[in-house]
PyMOL Python script that loads the backbone (N, CA, C, O; Angstrom):
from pymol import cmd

cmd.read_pdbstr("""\
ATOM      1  N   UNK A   1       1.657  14.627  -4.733  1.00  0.00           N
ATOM      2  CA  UNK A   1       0.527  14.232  -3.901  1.00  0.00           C
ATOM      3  C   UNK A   1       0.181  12.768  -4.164  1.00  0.00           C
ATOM      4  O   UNK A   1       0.139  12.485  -5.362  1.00  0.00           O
ATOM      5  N   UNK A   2      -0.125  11.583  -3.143  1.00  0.00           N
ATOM      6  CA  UNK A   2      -0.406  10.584  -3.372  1.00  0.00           C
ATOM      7  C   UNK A   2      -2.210  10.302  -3.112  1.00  0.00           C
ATOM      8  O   UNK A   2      -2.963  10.431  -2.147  1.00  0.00           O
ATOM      9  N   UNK A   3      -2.399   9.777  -4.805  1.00  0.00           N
ATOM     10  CA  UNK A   3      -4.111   9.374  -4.659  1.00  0.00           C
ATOM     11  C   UNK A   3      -3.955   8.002  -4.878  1.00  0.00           C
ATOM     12  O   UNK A   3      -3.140   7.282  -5.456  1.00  0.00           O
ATOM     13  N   UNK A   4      -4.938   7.869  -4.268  1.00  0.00           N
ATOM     14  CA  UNK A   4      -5.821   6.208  -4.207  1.00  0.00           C
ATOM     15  C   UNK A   4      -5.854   5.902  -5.263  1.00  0.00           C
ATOM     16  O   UNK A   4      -5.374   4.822  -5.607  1.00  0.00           O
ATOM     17  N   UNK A   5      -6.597   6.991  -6.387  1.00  0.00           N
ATOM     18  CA  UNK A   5      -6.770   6.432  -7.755  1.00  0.00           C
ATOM     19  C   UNK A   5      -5.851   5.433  -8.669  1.00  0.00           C
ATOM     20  O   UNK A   5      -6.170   4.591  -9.508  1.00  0.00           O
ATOM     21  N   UNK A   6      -4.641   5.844  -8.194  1.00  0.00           N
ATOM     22  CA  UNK A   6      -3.719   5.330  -9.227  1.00  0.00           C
ATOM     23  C   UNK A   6      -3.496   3.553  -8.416  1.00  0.00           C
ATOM     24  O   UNK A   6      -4.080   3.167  -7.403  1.00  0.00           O
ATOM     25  N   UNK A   7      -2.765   2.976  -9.024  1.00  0.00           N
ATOM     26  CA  UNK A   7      -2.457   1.543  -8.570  1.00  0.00           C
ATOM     27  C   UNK A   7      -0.971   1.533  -7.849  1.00  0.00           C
ATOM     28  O   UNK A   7      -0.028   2.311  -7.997  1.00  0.00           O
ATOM     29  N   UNK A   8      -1.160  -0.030  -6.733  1.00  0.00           N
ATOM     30  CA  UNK A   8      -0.291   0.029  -5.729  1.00  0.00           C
ATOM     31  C   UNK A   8       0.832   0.858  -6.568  1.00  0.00           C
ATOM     32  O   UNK A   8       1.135   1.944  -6.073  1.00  0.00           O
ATOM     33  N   UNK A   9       1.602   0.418  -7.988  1.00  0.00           N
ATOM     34  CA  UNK A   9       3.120   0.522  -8.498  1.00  0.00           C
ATOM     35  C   UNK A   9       3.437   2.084  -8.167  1.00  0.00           C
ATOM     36  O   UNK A   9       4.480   2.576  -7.736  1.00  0.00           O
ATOM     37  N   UNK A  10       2.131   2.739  -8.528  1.00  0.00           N
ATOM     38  CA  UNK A  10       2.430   4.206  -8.297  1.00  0.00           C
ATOM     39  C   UNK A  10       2.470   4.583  -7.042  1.00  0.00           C
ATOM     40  O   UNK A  10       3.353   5.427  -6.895  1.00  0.00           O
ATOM     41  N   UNK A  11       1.850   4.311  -5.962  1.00  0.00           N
ATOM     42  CA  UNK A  11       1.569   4.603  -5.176  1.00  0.00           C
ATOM     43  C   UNK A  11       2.851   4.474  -4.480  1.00  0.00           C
ATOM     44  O   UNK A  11       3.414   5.484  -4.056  1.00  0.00           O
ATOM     45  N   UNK A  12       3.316   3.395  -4.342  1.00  0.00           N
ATOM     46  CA  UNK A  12       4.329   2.778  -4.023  1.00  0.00           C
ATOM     47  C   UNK A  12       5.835   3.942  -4.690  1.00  0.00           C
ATOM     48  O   UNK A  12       6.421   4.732  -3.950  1.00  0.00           O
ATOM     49  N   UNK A  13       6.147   3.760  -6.079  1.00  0.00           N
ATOM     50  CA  UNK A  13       6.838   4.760  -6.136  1.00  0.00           C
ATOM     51  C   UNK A  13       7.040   6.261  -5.689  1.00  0.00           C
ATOM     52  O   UNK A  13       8.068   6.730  -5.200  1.00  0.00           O
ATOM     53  N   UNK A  14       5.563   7.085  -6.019  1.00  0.00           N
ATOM     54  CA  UNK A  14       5.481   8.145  -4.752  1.00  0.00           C
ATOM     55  C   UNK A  14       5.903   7.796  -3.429  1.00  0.00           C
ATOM     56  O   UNK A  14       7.004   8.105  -2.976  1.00  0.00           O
ATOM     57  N   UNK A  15       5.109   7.212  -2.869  1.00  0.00           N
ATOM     58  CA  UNK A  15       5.831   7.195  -1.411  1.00  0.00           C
ATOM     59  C   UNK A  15       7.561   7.216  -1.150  1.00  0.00           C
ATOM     60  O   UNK A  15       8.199   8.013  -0.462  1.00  0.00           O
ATOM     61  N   UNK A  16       8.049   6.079  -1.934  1.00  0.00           N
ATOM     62  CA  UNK A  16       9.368   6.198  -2.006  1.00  0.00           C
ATOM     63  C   UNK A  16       9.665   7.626  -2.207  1.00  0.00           C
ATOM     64  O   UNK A  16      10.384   8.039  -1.298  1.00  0.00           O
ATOM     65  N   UNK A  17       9.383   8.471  -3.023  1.00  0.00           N
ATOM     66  CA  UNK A  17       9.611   9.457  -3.260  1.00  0.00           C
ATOM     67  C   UNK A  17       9.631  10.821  -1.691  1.00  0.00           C
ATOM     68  O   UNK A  17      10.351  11.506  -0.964  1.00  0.00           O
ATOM     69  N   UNK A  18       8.770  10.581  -1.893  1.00  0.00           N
ATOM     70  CA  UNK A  18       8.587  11.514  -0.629  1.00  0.00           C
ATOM     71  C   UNK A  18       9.172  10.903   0.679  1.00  0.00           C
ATOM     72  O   UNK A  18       9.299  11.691   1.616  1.00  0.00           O
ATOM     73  N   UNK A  19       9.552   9.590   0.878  1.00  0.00           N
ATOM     74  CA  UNK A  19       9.980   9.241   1.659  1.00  0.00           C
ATOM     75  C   UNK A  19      12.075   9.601   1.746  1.00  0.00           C
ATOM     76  O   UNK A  19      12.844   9.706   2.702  1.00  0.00           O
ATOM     77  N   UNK A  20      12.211   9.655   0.716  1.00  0.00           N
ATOM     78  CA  UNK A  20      13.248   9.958   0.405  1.00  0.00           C
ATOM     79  C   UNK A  20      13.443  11.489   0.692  1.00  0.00           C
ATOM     80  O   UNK A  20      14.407  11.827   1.378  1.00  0.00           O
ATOM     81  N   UNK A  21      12.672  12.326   0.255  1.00  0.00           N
ATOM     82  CA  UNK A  21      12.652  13.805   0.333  1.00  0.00           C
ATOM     83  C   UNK A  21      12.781  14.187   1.960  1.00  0.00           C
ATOM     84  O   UNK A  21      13.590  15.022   2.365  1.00  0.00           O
ATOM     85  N   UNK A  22      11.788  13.390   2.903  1.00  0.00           N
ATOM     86  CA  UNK A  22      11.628  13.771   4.121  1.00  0.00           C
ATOM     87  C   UNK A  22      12.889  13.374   5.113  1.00  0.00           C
ATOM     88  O   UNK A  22      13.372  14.190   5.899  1.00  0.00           O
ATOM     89  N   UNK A  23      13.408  11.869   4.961  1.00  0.00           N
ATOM     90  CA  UNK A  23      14.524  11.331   5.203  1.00  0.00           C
ATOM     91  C   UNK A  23      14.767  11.906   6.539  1.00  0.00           C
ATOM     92  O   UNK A  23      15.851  12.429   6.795  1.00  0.00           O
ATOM     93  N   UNK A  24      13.737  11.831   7.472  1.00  0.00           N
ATOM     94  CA  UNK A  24      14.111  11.855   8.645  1.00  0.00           C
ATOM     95  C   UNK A  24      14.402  10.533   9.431  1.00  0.00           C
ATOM     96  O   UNK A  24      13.551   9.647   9.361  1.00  0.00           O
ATOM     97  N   UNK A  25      15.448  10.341  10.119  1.00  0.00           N
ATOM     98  CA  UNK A  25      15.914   8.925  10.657  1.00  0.00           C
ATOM     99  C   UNK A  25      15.054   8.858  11.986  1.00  0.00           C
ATOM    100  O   UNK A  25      14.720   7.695  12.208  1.00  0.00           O
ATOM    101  N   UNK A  26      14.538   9.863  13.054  1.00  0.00           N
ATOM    102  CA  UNK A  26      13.783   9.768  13.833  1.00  0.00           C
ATOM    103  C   UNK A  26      12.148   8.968  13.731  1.00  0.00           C
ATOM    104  O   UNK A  26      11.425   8.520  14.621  1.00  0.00           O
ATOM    105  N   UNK A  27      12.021   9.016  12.605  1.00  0.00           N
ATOM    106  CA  UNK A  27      10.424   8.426  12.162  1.00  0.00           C
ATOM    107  C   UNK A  27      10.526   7.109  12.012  1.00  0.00           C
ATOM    108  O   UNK A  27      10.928   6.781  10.896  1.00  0.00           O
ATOM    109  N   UNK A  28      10.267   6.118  12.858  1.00  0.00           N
ATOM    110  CA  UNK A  28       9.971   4.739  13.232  1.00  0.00           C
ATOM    111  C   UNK A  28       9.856   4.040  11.635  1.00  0.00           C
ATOM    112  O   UNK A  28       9.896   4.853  10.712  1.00  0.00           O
ATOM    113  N   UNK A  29       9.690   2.312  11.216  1.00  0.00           N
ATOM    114  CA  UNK A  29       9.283   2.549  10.092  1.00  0.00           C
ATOM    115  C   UNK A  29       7.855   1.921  10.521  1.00  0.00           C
ATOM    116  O   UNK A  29       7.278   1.817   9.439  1.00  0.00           O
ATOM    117  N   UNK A  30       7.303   1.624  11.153  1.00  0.00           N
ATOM    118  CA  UNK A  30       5.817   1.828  11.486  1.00  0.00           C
ATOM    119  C   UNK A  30       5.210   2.882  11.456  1.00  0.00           C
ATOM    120  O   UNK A  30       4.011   2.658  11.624  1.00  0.00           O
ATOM    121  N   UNK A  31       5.451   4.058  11.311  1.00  0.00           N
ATOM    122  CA  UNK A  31       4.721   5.256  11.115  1.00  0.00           C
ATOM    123  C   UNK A  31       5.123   5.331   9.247  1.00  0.00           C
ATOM    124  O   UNK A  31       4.380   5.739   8.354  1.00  0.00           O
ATOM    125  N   UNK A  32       5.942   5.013   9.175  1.00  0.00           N
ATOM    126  CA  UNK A  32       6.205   4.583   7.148  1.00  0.00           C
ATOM    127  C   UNK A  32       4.863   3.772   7.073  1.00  0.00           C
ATOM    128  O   UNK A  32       3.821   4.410   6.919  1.00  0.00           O
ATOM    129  N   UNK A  33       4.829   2.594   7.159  1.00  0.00           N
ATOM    130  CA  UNK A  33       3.817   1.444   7.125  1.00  0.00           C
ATOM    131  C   UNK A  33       2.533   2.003   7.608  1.00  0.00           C
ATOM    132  O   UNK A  33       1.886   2.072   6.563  1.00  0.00           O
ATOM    133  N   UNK A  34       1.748   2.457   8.592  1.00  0.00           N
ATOM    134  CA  UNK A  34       0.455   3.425   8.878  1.00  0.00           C
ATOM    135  C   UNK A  34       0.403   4.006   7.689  1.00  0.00           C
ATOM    136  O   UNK A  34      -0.521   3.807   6.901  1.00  0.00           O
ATOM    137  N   UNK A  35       1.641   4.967   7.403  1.00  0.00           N
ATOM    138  CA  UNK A  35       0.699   6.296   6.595  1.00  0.00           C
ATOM    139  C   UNK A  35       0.533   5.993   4.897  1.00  0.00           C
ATOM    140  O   UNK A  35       0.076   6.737   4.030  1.00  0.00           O
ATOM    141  N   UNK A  36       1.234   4.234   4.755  1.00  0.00           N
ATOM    142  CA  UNK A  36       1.035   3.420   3.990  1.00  0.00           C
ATOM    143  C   UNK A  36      -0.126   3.251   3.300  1.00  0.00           C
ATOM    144  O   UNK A  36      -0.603   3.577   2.213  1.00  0.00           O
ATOM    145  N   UNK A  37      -0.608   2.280   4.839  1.00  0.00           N
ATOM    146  CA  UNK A  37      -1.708   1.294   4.646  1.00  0.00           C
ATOM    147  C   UNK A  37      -2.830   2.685   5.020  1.00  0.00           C
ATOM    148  O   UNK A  37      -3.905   2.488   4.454  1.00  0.00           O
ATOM    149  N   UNK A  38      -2.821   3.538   5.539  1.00  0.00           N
ATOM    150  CA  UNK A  38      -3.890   4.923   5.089  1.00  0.00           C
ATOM    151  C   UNK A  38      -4.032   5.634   4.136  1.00  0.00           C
ATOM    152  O   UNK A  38      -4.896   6.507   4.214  1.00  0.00           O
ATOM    153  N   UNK A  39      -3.249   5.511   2.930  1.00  0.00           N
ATOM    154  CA  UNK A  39      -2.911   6.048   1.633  1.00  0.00           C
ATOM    155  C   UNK A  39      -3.874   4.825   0.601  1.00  0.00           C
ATOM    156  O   UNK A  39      -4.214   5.023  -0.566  1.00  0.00           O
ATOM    157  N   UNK A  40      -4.103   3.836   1.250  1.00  0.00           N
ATOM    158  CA  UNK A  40      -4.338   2.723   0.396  1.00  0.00           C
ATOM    159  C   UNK A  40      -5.799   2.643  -0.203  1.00  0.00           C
ATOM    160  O   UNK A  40      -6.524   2.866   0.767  1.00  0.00           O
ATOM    161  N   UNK A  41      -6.367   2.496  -0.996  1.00  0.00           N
ATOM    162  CA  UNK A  41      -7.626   2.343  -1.754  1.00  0.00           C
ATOM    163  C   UNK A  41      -8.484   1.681  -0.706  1.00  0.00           C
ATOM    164  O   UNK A  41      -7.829   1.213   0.225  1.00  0.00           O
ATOM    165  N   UNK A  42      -9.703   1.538  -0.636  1.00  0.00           N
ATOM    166  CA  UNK A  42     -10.412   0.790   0.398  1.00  0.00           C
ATOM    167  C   UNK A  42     -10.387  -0.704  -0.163  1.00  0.00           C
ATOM    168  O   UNK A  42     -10.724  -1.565   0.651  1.00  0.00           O
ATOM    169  N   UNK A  43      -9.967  -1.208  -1.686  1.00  0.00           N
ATOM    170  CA  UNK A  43     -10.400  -2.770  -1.423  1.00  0.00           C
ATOM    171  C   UNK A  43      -9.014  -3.118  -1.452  1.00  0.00           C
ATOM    172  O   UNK A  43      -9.105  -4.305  -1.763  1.00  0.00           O
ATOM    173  N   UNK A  44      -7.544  -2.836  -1.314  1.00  0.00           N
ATOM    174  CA  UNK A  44      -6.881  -2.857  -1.015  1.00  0.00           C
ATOM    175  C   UNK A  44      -6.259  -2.946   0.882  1.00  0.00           C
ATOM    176  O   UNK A  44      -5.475  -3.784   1.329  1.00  0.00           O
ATOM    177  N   UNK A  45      -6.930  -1.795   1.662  1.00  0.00           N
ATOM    178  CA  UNK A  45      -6.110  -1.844   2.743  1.00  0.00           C
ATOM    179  C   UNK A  45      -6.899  -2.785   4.199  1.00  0.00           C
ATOM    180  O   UNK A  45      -6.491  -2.748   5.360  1.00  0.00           O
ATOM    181  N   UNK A  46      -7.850  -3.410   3.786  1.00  0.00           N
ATOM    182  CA  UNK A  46      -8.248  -4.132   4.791  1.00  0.00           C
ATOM    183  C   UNK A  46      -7.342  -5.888   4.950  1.00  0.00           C
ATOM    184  O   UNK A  46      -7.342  -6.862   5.704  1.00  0.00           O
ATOM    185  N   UNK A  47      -6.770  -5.479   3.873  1.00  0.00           N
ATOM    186  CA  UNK A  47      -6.127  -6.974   4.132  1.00  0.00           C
ATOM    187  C   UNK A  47      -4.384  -6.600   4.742  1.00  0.00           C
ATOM    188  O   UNK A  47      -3.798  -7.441   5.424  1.00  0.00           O
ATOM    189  N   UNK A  48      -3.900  -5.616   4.477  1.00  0.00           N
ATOM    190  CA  UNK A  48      -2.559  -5.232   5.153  1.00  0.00           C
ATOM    191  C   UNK A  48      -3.065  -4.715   6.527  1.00  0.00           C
ATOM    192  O   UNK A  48      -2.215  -4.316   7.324  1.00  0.00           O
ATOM    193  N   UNK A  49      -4.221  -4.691   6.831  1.00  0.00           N
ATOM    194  CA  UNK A  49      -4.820  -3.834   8.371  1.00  0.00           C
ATOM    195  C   UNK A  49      -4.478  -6.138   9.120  1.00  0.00           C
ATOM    196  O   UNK A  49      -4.035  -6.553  10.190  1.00  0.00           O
ATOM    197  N   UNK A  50      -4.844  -6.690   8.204  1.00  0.00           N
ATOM    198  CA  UNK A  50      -4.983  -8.596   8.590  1.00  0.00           C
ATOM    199  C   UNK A  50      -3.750  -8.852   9.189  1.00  0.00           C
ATOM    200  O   UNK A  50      -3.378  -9.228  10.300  1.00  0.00           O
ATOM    201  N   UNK A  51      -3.266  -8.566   8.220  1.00  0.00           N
ATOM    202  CA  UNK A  51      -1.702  -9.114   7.946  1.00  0.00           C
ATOM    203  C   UNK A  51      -0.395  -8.221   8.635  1.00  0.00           C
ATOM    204  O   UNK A  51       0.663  -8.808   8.864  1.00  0.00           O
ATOM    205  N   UNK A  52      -0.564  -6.683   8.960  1.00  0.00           N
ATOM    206  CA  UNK A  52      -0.025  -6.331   9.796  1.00  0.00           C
ATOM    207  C   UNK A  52       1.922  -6.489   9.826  1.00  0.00           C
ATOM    208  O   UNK A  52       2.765  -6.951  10.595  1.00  0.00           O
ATOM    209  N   UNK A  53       1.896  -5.758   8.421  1.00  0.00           N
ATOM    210  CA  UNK A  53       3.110  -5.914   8.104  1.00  0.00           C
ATOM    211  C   UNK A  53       3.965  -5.395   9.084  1.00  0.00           C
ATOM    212  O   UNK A  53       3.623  -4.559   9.920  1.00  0.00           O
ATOM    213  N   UNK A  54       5.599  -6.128   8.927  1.00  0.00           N
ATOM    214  CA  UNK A  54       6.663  -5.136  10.344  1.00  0.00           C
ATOM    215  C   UNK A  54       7.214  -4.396   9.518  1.00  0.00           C
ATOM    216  O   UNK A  54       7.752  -3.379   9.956  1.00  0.00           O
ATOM    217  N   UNK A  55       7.244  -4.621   8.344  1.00  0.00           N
ATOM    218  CA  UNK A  55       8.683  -3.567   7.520  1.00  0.00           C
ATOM    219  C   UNK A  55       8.074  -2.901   6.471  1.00  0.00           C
ATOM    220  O   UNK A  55       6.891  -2.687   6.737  1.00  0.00           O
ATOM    221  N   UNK A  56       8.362  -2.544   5.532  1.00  0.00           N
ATOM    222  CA  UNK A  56       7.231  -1.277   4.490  1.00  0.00           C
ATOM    223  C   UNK A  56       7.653  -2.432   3.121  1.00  0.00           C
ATOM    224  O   UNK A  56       6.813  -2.669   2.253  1.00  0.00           O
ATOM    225  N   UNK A  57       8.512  -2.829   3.105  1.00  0.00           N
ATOM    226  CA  UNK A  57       8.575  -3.765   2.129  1.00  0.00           C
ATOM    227  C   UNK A  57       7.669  -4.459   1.654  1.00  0.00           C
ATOM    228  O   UNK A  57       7.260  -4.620   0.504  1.00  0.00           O
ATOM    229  N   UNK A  58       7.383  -4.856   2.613  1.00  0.00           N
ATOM    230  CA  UNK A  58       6.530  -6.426   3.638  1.00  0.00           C
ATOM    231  C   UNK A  58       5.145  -5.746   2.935  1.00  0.00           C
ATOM    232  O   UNK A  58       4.491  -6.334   2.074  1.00  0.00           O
ATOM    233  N   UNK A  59       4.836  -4.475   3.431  1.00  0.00           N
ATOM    234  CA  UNK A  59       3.656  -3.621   3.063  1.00  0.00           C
ATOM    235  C   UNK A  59       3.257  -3.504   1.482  1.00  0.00           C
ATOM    236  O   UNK A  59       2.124  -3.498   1.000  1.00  0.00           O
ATOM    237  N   UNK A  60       4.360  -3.423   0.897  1.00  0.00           N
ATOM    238  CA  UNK A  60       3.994  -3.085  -0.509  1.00  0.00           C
ATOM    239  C   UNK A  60       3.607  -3.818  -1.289  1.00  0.00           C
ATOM    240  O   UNK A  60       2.714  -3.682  -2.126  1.00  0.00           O
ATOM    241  N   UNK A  61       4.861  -5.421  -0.858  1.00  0.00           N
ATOM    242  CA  UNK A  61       4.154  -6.551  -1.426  1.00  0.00           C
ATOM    243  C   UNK A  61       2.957  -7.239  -1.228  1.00  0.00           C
ATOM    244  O   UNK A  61       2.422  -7.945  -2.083  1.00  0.00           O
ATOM    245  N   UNK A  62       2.583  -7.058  -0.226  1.00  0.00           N
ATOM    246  CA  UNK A  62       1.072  -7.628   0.106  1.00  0.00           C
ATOM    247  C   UNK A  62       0.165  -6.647  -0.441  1.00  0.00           C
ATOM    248  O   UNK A  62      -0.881  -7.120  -0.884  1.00  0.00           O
ATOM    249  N   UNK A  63       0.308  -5.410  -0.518  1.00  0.00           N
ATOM    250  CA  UNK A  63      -0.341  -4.378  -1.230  1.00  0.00           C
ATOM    251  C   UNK A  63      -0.778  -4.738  -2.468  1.00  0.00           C
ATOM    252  O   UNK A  63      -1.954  -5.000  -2.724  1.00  0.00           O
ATOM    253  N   UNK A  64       0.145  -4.762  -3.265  1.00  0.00           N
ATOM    254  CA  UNK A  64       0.718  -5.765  -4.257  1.00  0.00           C
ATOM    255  C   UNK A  64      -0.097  -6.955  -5.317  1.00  0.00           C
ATOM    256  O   UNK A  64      -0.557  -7.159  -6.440  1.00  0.00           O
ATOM    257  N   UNK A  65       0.123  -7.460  -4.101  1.00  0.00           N
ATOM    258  CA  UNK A  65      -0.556  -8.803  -4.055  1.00  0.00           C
ATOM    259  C   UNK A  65      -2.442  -8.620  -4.214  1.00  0.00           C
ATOM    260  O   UNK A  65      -3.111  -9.027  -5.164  1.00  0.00           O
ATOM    261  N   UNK A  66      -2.785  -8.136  -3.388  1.00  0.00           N
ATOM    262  CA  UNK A  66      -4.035  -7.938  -3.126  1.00  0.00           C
ATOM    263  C   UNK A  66      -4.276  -7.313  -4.398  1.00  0.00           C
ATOM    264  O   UNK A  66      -5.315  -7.728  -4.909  1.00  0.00           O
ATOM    265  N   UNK A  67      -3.708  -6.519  -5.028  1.00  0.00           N
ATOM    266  CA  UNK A  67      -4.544  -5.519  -5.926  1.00  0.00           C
ATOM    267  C   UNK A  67      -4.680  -6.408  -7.475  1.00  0.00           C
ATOM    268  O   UNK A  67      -5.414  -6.328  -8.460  1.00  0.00           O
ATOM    269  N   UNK A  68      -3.602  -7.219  -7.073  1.00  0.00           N
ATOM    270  CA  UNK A  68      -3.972  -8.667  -8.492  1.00  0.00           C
ATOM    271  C   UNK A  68      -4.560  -9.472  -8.073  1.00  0.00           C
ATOM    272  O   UNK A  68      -4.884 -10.404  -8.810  1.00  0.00           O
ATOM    273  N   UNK A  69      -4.874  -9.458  -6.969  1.00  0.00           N
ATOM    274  CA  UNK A  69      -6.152 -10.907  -6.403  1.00  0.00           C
ATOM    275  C   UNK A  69      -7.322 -10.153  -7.102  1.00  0.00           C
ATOM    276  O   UNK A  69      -7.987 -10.587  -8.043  1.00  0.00           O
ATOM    277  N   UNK A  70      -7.494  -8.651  -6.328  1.00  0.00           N
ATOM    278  CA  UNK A  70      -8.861  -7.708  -6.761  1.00  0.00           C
ATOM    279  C   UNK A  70      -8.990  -8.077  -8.756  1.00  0.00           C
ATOM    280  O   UNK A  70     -10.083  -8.245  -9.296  1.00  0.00           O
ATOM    281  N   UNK A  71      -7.917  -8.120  -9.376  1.00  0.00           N
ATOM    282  CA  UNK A  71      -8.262  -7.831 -10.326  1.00  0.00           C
ATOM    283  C   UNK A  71      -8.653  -8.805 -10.907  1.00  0.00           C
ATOM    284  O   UNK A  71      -9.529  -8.684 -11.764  1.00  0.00           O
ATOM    285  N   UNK A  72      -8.199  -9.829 -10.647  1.00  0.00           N
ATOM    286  CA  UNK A  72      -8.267 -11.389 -11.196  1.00  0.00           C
ATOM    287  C   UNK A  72     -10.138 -11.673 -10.499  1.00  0.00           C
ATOM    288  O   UNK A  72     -10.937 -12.371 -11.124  1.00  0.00           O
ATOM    289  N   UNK A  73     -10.350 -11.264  -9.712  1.00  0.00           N
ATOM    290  CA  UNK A  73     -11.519 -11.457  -8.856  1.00  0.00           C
ATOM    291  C   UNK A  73     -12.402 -10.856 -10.364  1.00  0.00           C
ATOM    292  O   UNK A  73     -13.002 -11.595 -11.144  1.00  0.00           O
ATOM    293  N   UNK A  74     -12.310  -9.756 -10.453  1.00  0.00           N
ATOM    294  CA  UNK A  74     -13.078  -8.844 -11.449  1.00  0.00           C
ATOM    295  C   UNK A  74     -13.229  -9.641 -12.955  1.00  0.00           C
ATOM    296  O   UNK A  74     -14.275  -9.744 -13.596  1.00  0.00           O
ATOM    297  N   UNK A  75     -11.941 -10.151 -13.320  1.00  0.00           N
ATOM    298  CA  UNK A  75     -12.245 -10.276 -14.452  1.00  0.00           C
ATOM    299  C   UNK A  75     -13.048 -11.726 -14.650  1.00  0.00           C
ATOM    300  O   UNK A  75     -13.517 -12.105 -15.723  1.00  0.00           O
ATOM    301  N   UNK A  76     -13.109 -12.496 -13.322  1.00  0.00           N
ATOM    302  CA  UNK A  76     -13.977 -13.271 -13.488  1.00  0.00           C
ATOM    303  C   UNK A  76     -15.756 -13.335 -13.546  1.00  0.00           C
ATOM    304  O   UNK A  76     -16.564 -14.159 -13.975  1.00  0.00           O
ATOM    305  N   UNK A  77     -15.845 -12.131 -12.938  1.00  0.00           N
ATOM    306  CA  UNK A  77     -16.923 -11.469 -12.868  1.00  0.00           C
ATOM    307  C   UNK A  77     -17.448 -11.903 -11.195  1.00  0.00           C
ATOM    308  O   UNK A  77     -18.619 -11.932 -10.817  1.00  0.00           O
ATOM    309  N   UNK A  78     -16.463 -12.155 -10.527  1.00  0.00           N
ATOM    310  CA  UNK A  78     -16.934 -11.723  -8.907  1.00  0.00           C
ATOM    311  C   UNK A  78     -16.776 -10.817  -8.281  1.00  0.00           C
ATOM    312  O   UNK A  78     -15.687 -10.334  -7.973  1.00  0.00           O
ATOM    313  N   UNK A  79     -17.845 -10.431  -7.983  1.00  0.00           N
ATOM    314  CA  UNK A  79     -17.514  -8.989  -6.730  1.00  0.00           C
ATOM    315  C   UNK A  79     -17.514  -9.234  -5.121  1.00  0.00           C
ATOM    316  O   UNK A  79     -18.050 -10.093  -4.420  1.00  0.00           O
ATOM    317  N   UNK A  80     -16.849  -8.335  -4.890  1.00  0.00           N
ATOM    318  CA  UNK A  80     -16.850  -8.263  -3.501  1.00  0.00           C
ATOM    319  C   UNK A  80     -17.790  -7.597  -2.642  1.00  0.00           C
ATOM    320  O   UNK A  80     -17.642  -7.631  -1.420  1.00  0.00           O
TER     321      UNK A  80
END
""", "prot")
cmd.dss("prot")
cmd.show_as("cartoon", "prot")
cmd.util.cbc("prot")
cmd.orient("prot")
């Protein structure tokens, strides 16, 4: 089961996971990328909703990305 709780790396590996398991070739990879960026934590997925990745790659790294901006944000003591 994939939770929010955990961070993108996990998240990211699950999906692979199950993405692998389901391995249907009919499923677009924009419906990969949606059920992505809907899996995603809330201060995480408003910026891949911006940015509007084409490939799931594309998705993870900006995922990625964001969740060390969030953290670096924190440890300075700014909130969002």
């Amino acid at each position: 089961m994939l939770t929010q709780d955990q961070g993108v790396d996990g998240y990211v590996k699950r999906l692979e996971e199950l993405k692998f398991l389901i391995n249907v070739h009919s499923l677009l990879e924009s419906y990969y990328i949606l059920s992505f960026i809907s899996g995603l934590r809330k201060d995480v997925k408003p910026i891949l909703k911006i940015h509007k990745p084409i490939i799931l790659v594309q998705a993870f790294k900006q995922a990625k990305w964001q969740e060390e901006s969030n953290i670096a944000i924190a440890k300075k003591g700014i909130f969002l």
